[in-house]
N, C-alpha and C positions, 0 to 999 in steps of 0.2 A: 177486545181482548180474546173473546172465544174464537172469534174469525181468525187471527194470530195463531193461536193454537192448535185450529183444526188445520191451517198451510204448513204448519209445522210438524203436524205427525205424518201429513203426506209426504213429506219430503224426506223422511227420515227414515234408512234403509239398512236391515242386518248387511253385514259385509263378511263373508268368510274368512277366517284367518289367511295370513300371506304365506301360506306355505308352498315349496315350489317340490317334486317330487322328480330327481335326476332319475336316469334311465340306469345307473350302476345302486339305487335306493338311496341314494344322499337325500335327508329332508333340506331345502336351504332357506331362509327368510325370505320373501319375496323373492326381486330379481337380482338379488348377491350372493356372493361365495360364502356370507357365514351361516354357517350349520345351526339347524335347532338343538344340535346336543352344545356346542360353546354357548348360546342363548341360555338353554335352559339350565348346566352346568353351573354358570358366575351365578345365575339366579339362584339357587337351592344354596351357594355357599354366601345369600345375603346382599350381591350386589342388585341397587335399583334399576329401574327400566332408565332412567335421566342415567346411572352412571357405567350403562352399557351401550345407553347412545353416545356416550362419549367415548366410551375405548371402540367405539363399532361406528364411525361416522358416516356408515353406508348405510344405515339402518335409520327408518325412519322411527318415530317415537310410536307413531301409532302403531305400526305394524311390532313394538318391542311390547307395547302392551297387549298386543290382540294376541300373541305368541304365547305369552303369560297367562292369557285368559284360555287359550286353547290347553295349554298347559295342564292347567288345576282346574278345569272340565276333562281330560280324558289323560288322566295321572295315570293309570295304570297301564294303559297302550301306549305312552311316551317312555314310561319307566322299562316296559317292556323293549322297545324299539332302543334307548340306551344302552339297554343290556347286550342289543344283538350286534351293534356298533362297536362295540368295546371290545364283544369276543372276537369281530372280523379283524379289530385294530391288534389286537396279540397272536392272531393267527399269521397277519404279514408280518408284524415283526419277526414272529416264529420262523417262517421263510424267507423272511433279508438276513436275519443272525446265520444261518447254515448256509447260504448264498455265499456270503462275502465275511472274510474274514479282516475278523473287527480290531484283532490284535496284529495281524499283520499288515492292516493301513497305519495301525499305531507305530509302530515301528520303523514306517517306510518314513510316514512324516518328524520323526526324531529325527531321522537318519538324516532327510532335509533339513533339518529346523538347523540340526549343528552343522553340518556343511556351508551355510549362508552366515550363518557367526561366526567361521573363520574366514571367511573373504572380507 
């Protein structure tokens, strides 16, 4: 039984979280396109690691828990890094709304929508 034991902690190896680090600063999960901020977001409003492996089926389970665990060891540099995500995400908005006008695609596509109802 000790001989068991002691093959068993040899074998048994920290693994860093799966975080991948885009070159524009996206964090992503491993090697897929979802983000630590959708991870760690469903997580804080309650959803499980099992039921974000299921809306996330490119996510492996381990890597949704080791995410979690990265998480809630370095809460305030994630919380931090959320916040800078967010204000990047309403500064484009900021600059597609003055870009392209929002009410004048609305209008073009009425103008289509009833055009095709009367043929």
């Amino acid at each position: 039984m000790a001989q068991a034991l002691v093959s068993l902690s040899e074998g048994i190896v920290s693994e860093p979280a799966p975080l991948e680090f885009t070159t524009d600063g996206v964090i992503r999960i491993g090697k897929t396109r979802v983000t630590l901020d959708t991870v760690i977001t469903v997580f804080k409003q309650g959803t499980t690691a099992e039921e974000i492996a299921y809306r996330y089926p490119s996510l492996k389970l381990a890597d949704i828990y080791a995410t979690i665990a990265f998480y809630l060891n370095h809460q305030q540099e994630v919380e931090v890094y959320l916040q800078q995500r967010q204000q990047q995400a309403q500064e484009i908005r900021k600059i597609n709304e003055a870009r392209f006008d929002s009410q004048g695609l609305r209008d073009r596509l009425l103008v289509r929508k009833a055009e095709r109802e009367v043929c």
